[in-house]
C-alpha positions in Angstrom: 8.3 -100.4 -73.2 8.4 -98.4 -70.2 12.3 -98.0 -68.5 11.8 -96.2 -64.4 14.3 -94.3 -62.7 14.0 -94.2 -59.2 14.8 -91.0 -57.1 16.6 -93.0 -54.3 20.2 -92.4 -55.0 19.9 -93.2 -59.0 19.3 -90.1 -61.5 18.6 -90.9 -65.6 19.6 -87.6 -67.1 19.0 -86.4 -70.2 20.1 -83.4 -72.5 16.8 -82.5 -73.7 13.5 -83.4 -72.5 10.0 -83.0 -74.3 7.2 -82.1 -71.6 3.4 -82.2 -73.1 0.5 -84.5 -73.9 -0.9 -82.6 -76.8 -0.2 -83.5 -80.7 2.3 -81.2 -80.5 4.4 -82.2 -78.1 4.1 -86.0 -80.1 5.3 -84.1 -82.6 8.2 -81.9 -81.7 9.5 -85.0 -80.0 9.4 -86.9 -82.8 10.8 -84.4 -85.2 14.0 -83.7 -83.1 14.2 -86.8 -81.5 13.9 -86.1 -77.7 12.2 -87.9 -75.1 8.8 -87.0 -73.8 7.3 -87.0 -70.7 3.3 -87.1 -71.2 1.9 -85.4 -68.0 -1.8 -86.5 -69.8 -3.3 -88.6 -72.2 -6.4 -87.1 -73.7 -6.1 -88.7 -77.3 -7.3 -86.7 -80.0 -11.0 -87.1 -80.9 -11.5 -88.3 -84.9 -12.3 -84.8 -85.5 -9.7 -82.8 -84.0 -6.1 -82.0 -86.0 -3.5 -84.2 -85.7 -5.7 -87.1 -84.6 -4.6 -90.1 -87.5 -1.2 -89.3 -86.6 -1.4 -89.5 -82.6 -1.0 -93.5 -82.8 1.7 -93.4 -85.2 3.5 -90.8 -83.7 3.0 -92.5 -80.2 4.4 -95.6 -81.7 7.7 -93.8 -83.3 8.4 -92.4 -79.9 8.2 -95.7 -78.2 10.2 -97.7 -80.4 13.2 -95.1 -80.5 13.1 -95.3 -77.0 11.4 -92.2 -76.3 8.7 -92.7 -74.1 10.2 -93.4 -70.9 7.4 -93.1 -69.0 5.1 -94.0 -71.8 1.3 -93.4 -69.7 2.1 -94.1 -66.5 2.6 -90.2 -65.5 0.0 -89.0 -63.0 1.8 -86.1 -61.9 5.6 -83.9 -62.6 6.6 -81.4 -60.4 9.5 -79.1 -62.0 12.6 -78.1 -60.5 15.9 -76.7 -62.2 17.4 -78.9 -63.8 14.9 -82.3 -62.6 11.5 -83.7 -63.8 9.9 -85.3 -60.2 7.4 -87.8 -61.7 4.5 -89.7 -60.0 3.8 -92.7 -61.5 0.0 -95.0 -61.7 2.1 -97.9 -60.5 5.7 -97.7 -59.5 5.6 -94.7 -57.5 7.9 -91.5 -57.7 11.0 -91.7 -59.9 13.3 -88.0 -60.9 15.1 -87.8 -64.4 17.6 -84.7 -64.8 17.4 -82.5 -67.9 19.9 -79.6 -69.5 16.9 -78.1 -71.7 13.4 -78.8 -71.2 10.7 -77.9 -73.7 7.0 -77.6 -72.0 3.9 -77.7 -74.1 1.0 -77.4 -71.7 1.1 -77.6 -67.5 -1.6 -80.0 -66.9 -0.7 -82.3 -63.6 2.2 -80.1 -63.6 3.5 -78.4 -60.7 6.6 -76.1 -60.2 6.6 -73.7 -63.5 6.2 -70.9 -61.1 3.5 -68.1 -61.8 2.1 -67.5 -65.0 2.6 -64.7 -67.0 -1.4 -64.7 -68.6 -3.8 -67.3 -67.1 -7.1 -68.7 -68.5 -9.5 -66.3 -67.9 -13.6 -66.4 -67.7 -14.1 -64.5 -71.1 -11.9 -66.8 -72.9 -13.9 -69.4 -74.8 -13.3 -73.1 -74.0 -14.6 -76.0 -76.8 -17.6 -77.8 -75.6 -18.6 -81.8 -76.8 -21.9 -82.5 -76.5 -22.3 -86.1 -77.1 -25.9 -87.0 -78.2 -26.8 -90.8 -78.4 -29.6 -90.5 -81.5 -31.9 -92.9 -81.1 -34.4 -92.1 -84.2 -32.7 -90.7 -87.0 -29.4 -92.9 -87.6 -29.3 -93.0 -91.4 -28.6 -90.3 -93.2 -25.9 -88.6 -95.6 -24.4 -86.0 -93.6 -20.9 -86.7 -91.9 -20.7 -83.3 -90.5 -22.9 -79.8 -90.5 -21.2 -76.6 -89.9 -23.0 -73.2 -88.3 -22.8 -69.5 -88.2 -23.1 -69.8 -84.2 -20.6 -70.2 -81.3 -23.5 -72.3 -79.9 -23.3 -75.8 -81.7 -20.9 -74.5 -84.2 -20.1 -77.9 -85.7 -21.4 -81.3 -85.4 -19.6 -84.5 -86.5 -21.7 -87.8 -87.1 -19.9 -90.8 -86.8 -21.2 -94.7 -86.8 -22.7 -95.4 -83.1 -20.9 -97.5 -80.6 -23.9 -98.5 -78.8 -24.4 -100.9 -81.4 -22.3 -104.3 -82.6 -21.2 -105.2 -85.9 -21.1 -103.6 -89.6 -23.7 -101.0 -89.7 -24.6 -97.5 -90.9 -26.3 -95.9 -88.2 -24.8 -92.5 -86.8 -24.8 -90.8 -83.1 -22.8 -87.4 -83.2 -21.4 -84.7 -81.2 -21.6 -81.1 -81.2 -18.7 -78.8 -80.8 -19.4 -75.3 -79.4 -17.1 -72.5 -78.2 -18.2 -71.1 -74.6 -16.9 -68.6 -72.0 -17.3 -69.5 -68.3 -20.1 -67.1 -68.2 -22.0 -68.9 -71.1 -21.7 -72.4 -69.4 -23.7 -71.2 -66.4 -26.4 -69.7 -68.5 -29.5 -72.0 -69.1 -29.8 -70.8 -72.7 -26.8 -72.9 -73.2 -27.8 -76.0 -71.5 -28.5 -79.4 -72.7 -32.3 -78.7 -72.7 -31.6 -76.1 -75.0 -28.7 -77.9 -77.0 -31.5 -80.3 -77.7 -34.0 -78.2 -79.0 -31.6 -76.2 -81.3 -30.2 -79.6 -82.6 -33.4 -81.1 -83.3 -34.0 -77.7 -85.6 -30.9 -77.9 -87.5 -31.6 -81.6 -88.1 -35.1 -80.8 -89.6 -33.5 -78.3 -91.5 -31.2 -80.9 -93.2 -33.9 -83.5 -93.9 -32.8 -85.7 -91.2 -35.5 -88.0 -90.0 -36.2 -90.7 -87.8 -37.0 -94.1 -88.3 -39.6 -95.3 -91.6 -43.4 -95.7 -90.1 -45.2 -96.7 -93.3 -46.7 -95.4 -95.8 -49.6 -92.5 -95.8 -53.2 -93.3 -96.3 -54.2 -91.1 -98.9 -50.7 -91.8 -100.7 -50.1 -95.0 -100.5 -46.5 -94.6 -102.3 -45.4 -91.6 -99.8 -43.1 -92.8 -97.0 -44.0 -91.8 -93.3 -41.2 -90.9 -90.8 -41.2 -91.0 -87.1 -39.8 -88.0 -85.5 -36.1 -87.7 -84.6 -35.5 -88.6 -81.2 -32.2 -87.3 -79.4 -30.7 -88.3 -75.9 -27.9 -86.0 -74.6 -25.3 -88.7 -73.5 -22.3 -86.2 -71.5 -20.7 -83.1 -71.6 -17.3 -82.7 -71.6 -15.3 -78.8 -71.2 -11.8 -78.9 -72.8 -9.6 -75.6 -72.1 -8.0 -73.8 -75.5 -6.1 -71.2 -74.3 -2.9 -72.1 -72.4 -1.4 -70.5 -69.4 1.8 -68.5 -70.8 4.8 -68.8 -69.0 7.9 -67.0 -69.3 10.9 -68.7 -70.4 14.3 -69.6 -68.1 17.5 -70.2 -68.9 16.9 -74.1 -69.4 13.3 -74.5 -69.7 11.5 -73.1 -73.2 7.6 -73.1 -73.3 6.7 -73.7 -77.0 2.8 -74.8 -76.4 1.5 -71.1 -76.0 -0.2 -71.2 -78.8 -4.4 -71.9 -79.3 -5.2 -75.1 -80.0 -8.8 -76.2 -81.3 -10.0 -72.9 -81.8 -12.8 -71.7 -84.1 -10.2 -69.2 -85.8 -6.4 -70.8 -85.6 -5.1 -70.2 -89.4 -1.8 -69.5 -88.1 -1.8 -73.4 -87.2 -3.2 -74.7 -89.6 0.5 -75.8 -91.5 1.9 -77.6 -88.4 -1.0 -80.4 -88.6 -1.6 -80.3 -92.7 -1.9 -83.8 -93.9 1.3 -83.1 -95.8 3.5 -81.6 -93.4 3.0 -85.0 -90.6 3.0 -87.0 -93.5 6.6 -85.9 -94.4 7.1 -86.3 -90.4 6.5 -89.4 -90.1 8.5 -90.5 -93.5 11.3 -89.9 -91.7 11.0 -92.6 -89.6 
């Protein structure tokens, strides 16, 4: 249910308003009951924390009411006490606030300066998706490294293909500076001749060709064959801002990092489990 508010002559205010489009944000507005205002929808990948609960906690928000603008945002520009909100469809509508609480300033506008921007040296995550086209079936659901460069990658049953089945496509996860992205020894050319290596290191094969000559009992395998599908770039670190007299930024922390044990509690199975019982 989506409720508009349109700037000509008629204001919705609000006490307290939740600005973010993270799993965070879901989630402090949920736990406290405040509206949000999603300035993006990037739904968490199966992979990243906090991703069973994004539906859920979408769906709590909604049905108390507190998704006003539920994801038709394309843009919010910030001004003392108002949210100024382009919309897909309806155009531009303005809700007032008391005390807003900001998560992250994508599509945002007005937050003044930042007090630490993302800089080049600071890593961003990388997803690599690979489309495999021989070498589907195997055991392994994920395969972690000692490298920055394809730290992790995550099989999961391929989309390209209909119906109940058991064959796997994946997508690496690496953690790159600016610098790093530019540089050909990170590139997809070399992504796929590093993943072919770690595949052959853990038995993964391609497709069944057979049996051998001399052995006529000893299986023959064609070779794994890999197609890098798309890359996509997703920021970690967060512009910090410093905080006003009505507007607090809580979403300064690192988010998806390869080293973020102080996070770990707010997206435990346990803790959003007790979250969303109390709904």
């Amino acid at each position: 249910m989506v409720s508009m508010f349109r700037i000509s002559g008629r204001i919705k205010r609000y006490d307290k308003l939740v600005l973010g489009s993270g799993p965070d944000a879901l989630l402090y507005a949920c736990q406290n009951n405040i509206p949000l205002i999603q300035n993006g929808l990037r739904a968490p990948y199966f992979f990243e924390e906090g991703g069973e609960f994004w539906g859920p906690m979408n769906l709590t928000l909604s049905i108390m009411g507190n998704l006003p603008f539920g994801d038709k945002v394309e843009s919010v520009r910030v001004t003392d006490d108002s949210l100024k909100i382009n919309t897909k469809d309806y155009g531009f509508y303005e809700v007032g606030y008391d005390k807003l609480f900001v998560f992250d300033d994508e599509n945002v506008e007005g937050l003044g300066q930042p007090e630490e921007r993302l800089k080049d040296k600071d890593k961003r995550m990388v997803l690599d998706w690979v489309s495999v086209k021989s070498g589907m079936v195997h055991e392994h659901d994920e395969i972690i490294t000692d490298s920055d460069f394809i730290k992790k990658i995550h099989f999961y049953r391929s989309e390209r293909i209909d119906g109940n089945h058991d064959k796997k496509d994946l997508v690496c996860i690496s953690y790159l500076n600016k610098g790093e992205l530019d540089m050909v020894e990170y590139s997809n050319s070399y992504l796929r001749l590093k993943l072919l290596q770690i595949m052959k290191e853990y038995n993964i094969r391609g497709e069944k060709n057979g049996f051998t000559k001399t052995e006529p009992k000893r299986q023959k395998y064609r070779a794994v064959k890999i197609e890098h599908a798309k890359r996509e770039i997703i920021k970690i670190k967060r512009n910090k801002y410093k905080n006003t007299e009505n507007i607090e930024f809580l979403g300064q922390n690192v988010r998806n990092s390869p080293n973020k044990q102080e996070n770990d509690n707010l997206f435990s199975a346990d803790y959003l489990s007790k979250v969303w019982g109390m709904f």
